[in-house]
MDTraj code that builds the backbone (N, CA, C; nanometers):
import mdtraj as md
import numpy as np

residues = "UNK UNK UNK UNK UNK UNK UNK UNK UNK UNK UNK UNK UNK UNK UNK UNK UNK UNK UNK UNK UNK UNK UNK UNK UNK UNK UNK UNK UNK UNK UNK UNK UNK UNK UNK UNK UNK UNK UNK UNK UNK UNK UNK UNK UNK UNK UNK UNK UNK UNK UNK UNK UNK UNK UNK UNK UNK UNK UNK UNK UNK UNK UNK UNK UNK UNK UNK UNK UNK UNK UNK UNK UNK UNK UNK UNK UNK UNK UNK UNK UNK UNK UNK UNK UNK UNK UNK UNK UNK UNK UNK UNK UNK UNK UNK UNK UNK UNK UNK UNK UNK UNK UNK UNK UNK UNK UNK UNK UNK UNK UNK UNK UNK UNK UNK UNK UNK UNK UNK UNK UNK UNK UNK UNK UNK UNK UNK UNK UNK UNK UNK UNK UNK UNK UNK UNK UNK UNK UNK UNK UNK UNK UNK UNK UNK UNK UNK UNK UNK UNK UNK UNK UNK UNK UNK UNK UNK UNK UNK UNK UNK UNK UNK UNK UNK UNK UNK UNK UNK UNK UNK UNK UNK UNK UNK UNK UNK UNK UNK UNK UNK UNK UNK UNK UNK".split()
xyz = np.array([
    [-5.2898, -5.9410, 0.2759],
    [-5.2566, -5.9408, 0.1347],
    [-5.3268, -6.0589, 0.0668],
    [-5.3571, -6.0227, -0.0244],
    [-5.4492, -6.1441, -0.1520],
    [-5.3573, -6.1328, -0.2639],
    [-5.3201, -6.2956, -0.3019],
    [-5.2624, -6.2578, -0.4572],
    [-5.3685, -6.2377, -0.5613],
    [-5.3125, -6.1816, -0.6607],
    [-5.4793, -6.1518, -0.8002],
    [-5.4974, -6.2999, -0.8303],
    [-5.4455, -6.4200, -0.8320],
    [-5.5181, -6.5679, -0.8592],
    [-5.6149, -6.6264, -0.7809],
    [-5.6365, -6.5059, -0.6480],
    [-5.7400, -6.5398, -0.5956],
    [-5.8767, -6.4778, -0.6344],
    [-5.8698, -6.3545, -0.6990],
    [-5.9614, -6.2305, -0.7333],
    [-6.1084, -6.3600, -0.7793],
    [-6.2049, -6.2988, -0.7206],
    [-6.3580, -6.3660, -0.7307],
    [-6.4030, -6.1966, -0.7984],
    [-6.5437, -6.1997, -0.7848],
    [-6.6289, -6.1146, -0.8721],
    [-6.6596, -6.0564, -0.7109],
    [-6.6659, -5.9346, -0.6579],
    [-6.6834, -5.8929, -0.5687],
    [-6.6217, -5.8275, -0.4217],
    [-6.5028, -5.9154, -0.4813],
    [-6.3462, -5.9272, -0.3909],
    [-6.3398, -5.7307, -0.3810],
    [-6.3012, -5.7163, -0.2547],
    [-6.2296, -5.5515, -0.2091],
    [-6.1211, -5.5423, -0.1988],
    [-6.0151, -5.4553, -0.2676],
    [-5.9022, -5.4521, -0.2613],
    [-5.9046, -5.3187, -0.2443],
    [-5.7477, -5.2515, -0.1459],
    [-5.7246, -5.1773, -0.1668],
    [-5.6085, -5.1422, -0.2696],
    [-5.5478, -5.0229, -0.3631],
    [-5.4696, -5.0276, -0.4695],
    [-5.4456, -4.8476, -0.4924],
    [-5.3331, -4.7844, -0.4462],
    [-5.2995, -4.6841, -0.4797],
    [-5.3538, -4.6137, -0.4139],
    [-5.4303, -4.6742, -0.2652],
    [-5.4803, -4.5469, -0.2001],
    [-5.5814, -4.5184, -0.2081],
    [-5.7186, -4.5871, -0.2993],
    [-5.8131, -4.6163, -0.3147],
    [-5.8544, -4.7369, -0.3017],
    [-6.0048, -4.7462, -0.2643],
    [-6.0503, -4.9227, -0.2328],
    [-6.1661, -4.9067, -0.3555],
    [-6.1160, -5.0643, -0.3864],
    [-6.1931, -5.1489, -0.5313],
    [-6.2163, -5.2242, -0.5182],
    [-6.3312, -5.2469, -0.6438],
    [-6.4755, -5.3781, -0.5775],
    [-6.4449, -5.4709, -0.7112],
    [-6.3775, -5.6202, -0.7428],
    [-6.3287, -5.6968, -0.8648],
    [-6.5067, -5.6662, -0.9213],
    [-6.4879, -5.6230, -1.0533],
    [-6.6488, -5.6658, -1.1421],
    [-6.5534, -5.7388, -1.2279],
    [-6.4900, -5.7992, -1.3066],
    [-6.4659, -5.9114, -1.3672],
    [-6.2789, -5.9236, -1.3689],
    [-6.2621, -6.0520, -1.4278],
    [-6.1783, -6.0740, -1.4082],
    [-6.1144, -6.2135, -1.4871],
    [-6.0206, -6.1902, -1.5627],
    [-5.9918, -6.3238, -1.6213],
    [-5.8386, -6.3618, -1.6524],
    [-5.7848, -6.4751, -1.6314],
    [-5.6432, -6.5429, -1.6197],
    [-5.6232, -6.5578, -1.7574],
    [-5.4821, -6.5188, -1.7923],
    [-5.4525, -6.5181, -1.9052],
    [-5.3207, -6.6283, -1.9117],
    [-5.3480, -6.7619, -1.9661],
    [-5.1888, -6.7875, -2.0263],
    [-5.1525, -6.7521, -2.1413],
    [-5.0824, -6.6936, -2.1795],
    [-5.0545, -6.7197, -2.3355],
    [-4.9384, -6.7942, -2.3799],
    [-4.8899, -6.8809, -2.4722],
    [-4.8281, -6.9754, -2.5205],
    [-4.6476, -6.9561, -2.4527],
    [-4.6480, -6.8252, -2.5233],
    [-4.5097, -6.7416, -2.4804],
    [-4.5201, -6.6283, -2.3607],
    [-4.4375, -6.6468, -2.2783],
    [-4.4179, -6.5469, -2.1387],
    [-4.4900, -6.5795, -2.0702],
    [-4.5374, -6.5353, -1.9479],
    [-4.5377, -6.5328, -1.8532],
    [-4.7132, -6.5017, -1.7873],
    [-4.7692, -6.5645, -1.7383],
    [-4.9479, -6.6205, -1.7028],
    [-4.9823, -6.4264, -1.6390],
    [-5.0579, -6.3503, -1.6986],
    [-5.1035, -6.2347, -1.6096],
    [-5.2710, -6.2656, -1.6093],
    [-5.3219, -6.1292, -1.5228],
    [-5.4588, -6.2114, -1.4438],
    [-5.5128, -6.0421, -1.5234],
    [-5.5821, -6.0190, -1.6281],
    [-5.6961, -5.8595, -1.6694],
    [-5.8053, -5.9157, -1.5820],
    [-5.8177, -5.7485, -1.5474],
    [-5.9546, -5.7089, -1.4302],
    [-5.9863, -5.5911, -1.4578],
    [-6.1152, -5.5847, -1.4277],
    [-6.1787, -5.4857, -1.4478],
    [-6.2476, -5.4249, -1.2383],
    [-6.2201, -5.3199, -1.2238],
    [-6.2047, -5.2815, -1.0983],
    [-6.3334, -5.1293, -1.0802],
    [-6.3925, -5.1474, -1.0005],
    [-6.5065, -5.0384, -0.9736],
    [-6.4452, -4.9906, -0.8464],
    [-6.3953, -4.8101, -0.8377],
    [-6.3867, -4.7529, -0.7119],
    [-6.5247, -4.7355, -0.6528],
    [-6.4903, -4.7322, -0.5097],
    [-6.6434, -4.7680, -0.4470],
    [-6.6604, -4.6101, -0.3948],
    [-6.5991, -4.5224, -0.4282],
    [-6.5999, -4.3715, -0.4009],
    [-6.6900, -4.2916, -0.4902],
    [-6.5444, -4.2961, -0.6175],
    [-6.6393, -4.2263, -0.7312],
    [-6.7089, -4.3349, -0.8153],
    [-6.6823, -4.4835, -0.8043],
    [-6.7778, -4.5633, -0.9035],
    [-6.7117, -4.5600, -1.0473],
    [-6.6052, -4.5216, -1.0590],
    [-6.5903, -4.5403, -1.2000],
    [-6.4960, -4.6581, -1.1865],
    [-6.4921, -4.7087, -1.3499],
    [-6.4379, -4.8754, -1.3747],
    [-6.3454, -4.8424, -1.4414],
    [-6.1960, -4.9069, -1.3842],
    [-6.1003, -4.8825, -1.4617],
    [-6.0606, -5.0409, -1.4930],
    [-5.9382, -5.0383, -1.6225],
    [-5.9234, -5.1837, -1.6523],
    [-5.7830, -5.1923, -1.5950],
    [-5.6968, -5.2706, -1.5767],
    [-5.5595, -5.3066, -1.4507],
    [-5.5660, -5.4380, -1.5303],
    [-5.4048, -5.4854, -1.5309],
    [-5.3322, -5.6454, -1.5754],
    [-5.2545, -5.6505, -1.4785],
    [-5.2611, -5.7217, -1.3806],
    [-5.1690, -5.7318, -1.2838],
    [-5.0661, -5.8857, -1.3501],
    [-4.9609, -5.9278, -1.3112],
    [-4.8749, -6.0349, -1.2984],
    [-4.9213, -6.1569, -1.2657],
    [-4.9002, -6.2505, -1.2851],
    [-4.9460, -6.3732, -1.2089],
    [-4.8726, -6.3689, -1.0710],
    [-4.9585, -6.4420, -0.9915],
    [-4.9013, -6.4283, -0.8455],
    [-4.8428, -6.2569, -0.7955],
    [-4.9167, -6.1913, -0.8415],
    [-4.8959, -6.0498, -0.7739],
    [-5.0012, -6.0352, -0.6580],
    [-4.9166, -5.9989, -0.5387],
    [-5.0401, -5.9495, -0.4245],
    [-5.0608, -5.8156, -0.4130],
    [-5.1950, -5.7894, -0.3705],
    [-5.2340, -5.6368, -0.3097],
    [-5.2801, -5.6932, -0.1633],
    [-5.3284, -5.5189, -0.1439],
    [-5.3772, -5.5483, -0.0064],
    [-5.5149, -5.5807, 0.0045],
    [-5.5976, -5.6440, 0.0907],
    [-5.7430, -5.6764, 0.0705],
    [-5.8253, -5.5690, 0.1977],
    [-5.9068, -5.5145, 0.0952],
    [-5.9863, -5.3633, 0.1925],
    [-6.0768, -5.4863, 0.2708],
    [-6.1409, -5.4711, 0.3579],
    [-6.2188, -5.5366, 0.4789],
    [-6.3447, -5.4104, 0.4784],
    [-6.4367, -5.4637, 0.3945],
    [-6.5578, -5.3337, 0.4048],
    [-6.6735, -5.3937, 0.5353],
    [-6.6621, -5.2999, 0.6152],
    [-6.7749, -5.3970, 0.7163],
    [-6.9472, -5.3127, 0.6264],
    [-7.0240, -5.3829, 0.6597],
    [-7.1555, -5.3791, 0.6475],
    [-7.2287, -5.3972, 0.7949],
    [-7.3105, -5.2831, 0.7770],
    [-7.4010, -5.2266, 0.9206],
    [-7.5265, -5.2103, 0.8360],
    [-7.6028, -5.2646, 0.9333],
    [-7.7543, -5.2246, 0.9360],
    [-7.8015, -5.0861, 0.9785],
    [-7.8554, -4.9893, 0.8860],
    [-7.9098, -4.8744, 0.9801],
    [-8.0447, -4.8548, 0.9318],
    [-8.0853, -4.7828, 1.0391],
    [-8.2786, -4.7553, 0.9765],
    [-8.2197, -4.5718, 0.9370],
    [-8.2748, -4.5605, 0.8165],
    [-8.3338, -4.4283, 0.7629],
    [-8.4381, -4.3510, 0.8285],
    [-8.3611, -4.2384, 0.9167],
    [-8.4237, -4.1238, 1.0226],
    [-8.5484, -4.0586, 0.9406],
    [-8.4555, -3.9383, 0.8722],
    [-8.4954, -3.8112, 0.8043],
    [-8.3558, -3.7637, 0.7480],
    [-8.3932, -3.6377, 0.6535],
    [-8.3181, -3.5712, 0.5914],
    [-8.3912, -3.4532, 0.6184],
    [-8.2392, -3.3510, 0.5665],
    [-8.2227, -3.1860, 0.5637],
    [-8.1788, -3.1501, 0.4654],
    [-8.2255, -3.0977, 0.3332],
    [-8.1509, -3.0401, 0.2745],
    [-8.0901, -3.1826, 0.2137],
    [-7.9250, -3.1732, 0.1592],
    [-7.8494, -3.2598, 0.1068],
    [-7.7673, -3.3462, 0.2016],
    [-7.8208, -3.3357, 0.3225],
    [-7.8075, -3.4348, 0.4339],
    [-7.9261, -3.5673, 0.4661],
    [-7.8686, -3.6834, 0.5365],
    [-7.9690, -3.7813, 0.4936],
    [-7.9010, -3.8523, 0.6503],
    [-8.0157, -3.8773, 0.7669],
    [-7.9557, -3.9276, 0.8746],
    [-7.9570, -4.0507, 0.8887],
    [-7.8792, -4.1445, 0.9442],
    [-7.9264, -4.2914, 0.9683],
    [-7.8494, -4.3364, 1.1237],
    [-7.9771, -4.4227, 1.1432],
    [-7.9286, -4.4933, 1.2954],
    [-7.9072, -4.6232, 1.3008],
    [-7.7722, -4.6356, 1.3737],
    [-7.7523, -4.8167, 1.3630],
    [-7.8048, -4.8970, 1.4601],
    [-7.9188, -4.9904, 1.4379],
    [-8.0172, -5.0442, 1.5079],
    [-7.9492, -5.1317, 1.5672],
    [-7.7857, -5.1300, 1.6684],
    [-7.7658, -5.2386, 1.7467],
    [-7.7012, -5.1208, 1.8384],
    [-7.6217, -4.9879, 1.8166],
    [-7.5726, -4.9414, 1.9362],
    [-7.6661, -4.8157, 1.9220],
    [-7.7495, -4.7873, 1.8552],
    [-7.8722, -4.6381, 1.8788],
    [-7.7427, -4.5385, 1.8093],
    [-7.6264, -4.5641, 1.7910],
    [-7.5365, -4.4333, 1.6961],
    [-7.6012, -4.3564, 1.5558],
    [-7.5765, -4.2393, 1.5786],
    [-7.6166, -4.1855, 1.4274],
    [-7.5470, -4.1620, 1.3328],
    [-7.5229, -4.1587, 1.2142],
    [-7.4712, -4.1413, 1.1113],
    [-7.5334, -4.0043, 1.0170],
    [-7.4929, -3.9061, 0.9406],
    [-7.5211, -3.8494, 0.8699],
    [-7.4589, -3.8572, 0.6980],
    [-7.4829, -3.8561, 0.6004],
    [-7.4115, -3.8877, 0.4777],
    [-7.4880, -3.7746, 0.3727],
    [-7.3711, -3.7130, 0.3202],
    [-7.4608, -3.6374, 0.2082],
    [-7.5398, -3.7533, 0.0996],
    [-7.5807, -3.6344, 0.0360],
    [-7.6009, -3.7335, -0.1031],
    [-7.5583, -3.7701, -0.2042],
    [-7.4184, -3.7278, -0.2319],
    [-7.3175, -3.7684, -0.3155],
    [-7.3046, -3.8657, -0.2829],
    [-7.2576, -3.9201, -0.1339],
    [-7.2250, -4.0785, -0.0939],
    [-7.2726, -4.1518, -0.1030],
    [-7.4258, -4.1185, -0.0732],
    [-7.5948, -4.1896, -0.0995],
    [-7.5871, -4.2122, -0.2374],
    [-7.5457, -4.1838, -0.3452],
    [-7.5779, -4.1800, -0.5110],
    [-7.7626, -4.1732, -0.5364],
    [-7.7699, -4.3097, -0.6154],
    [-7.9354, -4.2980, -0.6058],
    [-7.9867, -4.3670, -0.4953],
    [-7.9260, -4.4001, -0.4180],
    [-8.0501, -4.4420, -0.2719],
    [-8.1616, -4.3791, -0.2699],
    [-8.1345, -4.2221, -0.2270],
    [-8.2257, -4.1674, -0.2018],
    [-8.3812, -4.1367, -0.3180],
    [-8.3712, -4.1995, -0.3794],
    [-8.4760, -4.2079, -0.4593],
    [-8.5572, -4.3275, -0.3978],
    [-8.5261, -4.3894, -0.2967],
    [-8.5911, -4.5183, -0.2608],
    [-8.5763, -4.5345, -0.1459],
    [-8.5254, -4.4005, -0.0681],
    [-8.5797, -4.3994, 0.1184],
    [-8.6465, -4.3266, 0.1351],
    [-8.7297, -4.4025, 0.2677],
    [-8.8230, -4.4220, 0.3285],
    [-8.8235, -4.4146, 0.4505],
    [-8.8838, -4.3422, 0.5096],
    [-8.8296, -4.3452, 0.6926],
    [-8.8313, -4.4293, 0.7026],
    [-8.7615, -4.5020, 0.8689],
    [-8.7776, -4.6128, 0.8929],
    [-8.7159, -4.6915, 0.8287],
    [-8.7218, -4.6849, 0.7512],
    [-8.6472, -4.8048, 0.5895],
    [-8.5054, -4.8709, 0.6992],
    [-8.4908, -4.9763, 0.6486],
    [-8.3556, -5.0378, 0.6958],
    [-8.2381, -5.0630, 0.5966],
    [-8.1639, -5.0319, 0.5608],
    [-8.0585, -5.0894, 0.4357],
    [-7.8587, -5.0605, 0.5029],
    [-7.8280, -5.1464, 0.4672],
    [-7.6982, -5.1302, 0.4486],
    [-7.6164, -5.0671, 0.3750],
    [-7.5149, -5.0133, 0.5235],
    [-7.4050, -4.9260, 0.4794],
    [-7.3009, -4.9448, 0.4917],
    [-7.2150, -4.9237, 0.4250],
    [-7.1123, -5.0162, 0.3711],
    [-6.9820, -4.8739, 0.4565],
    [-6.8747, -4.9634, 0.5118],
    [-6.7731, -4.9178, 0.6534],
    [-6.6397, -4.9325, 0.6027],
    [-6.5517, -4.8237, 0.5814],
    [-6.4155, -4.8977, 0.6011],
    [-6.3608, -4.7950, 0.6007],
    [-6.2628, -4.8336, 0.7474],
    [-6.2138, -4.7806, 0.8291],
    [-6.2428, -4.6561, 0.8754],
    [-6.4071, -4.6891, 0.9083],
    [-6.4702, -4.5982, 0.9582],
    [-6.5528, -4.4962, 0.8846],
    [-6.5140, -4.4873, 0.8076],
    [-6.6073, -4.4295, 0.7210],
    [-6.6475, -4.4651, 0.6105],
    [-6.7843, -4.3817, 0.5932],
    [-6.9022, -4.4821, 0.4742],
    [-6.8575, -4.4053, 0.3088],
    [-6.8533, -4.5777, 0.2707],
    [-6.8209, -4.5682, 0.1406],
    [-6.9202, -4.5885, 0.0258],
    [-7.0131, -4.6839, 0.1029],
    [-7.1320, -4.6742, -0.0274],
    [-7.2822, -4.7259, 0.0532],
    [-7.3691, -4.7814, -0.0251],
    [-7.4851, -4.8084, 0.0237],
    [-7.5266, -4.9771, -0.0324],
    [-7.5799, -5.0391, 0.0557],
    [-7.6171, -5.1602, -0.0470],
    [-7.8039, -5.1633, 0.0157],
    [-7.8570, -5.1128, -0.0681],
    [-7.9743, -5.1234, -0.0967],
    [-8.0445, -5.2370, -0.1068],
    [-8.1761, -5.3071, -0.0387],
    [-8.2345, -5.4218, -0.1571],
    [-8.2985, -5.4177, -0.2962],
    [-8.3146, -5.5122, -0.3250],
    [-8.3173, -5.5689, -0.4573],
    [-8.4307, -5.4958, -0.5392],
    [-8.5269, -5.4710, -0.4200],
    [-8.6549, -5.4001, -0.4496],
    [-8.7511, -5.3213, -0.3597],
    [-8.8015, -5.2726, -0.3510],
    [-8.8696, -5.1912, -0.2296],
    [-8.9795, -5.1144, -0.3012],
    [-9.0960, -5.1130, -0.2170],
    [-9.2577, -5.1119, -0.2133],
    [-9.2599, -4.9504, -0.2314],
    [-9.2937, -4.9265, -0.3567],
    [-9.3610, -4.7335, -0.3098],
    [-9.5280, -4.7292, -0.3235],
    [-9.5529, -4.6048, -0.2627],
    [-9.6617, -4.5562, -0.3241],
    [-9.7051, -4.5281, -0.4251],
    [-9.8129, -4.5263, -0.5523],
    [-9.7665, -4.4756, -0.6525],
    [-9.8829, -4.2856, -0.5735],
    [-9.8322, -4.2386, -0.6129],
    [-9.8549, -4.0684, -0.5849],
    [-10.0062, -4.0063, -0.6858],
    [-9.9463, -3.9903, -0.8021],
    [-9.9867, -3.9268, -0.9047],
    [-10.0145, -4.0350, -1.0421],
    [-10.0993, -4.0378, -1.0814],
    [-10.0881, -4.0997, -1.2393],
    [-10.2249, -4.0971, -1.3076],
    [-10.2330, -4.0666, -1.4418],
    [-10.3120, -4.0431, -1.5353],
    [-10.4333, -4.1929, -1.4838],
    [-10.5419, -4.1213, -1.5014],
    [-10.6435, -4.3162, -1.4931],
    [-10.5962, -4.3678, -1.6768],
    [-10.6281, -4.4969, -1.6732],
    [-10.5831, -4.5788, -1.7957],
    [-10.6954, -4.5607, -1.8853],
    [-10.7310, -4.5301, -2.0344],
    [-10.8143, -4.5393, -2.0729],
    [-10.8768, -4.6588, -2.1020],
    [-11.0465, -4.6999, -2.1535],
    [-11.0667, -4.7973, -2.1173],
    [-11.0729, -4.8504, -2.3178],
    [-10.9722, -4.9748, -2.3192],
    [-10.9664, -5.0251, -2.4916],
    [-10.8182, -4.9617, -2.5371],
    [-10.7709, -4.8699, -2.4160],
    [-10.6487, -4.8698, -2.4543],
    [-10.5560, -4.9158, -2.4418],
    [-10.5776, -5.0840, -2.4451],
    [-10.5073, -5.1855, -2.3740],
    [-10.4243, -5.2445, -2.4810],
    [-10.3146, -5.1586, -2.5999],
    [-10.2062, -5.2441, -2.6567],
    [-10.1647, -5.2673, -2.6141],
    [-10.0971, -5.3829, -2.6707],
    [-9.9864, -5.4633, -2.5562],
    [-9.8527, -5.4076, -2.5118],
    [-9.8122, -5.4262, -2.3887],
    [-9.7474, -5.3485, -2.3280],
    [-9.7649, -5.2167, -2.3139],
    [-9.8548, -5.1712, -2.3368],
    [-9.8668, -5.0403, -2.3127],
    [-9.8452, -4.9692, -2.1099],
    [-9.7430, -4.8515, -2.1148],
    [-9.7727, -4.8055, -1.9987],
    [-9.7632, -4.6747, -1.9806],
    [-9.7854, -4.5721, -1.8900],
    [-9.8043, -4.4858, -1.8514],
    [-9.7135, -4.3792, -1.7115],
    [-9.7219, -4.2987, -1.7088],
    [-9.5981, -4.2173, -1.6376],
    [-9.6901, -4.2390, -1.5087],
    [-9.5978, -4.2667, -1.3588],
    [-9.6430, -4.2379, -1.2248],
    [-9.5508, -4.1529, -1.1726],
    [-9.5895, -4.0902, -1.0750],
    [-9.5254, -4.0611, -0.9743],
    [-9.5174, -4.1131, -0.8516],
    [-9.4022, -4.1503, -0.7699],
    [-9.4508, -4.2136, -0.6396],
    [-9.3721, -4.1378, -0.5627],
    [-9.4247, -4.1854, -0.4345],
    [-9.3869, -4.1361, -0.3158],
    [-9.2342, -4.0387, -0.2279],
    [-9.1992, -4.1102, -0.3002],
    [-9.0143, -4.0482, -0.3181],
    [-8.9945, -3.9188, -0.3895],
    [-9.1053, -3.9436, -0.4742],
    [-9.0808, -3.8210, -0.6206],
    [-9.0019, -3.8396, -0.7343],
    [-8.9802, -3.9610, -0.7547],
    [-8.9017, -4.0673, -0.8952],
    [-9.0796, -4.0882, -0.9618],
    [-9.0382, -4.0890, -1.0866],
    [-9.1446, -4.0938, -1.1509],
    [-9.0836, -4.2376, -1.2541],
    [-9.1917, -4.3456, -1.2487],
    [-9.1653, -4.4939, -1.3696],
    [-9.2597, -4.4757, -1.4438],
    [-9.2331, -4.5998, -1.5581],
    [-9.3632, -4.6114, -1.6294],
    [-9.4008, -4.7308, -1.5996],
    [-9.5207, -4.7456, -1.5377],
    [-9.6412, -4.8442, -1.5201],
    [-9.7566, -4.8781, -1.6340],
    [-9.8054, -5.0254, -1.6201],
    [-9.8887, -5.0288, -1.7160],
    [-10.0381, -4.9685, -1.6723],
    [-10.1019, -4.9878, -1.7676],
    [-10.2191, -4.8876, -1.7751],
    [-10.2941, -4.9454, -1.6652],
    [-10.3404, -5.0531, -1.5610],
    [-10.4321, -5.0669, -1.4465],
    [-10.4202, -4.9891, -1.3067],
    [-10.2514, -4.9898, -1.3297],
    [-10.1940, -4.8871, -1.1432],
    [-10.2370, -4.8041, -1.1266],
    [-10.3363, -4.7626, -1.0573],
    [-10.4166, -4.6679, -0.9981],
    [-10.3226, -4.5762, -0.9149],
    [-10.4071, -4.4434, -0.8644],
    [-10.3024, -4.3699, -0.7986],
    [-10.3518, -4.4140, -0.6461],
    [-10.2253, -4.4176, -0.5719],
    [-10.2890, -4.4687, -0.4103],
    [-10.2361, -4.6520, -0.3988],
    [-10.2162, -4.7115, -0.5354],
    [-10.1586, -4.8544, -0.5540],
    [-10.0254, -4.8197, -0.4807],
    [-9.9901, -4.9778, -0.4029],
    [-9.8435, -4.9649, -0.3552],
    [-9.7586, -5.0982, -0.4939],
    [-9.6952, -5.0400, -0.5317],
    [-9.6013, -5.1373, -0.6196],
    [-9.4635, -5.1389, -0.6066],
    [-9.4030, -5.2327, -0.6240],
    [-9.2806, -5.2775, -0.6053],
    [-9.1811, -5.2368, -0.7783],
    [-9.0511, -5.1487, -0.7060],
    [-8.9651, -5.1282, -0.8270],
    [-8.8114, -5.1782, -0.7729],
    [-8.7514, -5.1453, -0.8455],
    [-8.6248, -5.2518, -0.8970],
    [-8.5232, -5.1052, -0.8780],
    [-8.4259, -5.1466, -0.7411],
    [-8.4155, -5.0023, -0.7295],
    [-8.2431, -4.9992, -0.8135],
    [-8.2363, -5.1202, -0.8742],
    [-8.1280, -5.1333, -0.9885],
    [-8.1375, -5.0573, -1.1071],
    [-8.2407, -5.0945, -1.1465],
    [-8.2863, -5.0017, -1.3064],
    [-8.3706, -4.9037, -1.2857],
    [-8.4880, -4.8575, -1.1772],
    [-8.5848, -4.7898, -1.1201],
    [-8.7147, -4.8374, -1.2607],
    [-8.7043, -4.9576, -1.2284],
    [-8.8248, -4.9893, -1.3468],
    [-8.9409, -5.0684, -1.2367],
    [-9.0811, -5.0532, -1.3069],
    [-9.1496, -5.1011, -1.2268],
    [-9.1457, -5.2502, -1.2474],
    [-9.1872, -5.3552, -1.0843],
    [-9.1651, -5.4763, -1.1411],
    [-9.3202, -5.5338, -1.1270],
    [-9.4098, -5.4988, -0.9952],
    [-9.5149, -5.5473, -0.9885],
    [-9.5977, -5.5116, -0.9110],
    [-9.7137, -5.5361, -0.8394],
    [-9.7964, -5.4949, -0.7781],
    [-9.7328, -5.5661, -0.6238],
    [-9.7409, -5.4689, -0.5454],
    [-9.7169, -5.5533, -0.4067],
    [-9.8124, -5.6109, -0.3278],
])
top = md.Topology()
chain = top.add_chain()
for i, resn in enumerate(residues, 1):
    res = top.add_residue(resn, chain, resSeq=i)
    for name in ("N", "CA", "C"):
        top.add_atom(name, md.element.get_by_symbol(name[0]), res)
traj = md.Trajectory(xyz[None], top)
């Protein structure tokens, strides 16, 4: 059990039978009555954010999400396999569970998957990861306003907009937060 005066930005709780990830959180005194703690709470299932005022000094229970390393096999269809690179076990996960991962695996690929009590609840991806770019228009030459960019396709089959030099066959690095391009790798 955790009381909510401990709640940080990231904290897992479980609450009604569902497990929640704190995205913010702030202590309230007010002059008259009694100190409560507003939070704002992300289910790590369906992802939606609900808002909750718990009591001061109210406890819940605290979810324990383990995190595993697995490398990205292959996929079938709306199946997506992964192996955990310390006991050779496999895992399978649709792509509902995956959300947008799969716009940014890669065989081989390694990323974390997120465990509790045995079964996978979400994905934690890095920050950024290298594609191919696939397909893209060549840049014209003087058509260099500023900022100007252009549609790619890469390797995955997510299509960004790049500026006008990324050639097709360039490997560049995107931001698999926003799926924006960030730079040349």
């Amino acid at each position: 059990m955790i009381s909510v005066n401990d709640f940080r930005t990231g904290t897992t709780i479980e609450l009604d039978g569902d497990i929640y990830v704190v995205v913010d959180f702030l202590h309230v005194k007010p002059g008259k009555g009694a100190a409560f703690v507003r939070s704002k709470l992300r289910n790590i299932r369906s992802g939606n954010v609900v808002e909750r005022t718990f009591r001061a000094g109210e406890r819940v229970a605290r979810a324990h999400i383990e995190l595993k390393h697995m490398q990205y096999l292959y996929s079938t269809g709306d199946e997506y396999f992964f192996m955990d690179t310390e006991t050779y076990d496999q895992v399978s996960l649709n792509a509902q569970d995956l959300g947008d991962a799969p716009k940014y695996l890669l065989e081989n690929m390694t990323i974390g998957i997120q465990f509790y009590q045995g079964e996978a609840v979400g994905v934690d991806l890095p920050s950024a990861v290298v594609l191919t770019v696939t397909h893209t228009e060549p840049g014209f030459r003087g058509d260099t306003a500023q900022g100007a960019t252009k549609p790619a396709e890469l390797e995955t089959g997510i299509k960004v907009q790049v500026p006008l030099f990324i050639e097709q066959g360039e490997k560049i690095k995107v931001d698999t937060r926003t799926g924006e391009y960030l730079s040349r790798a």
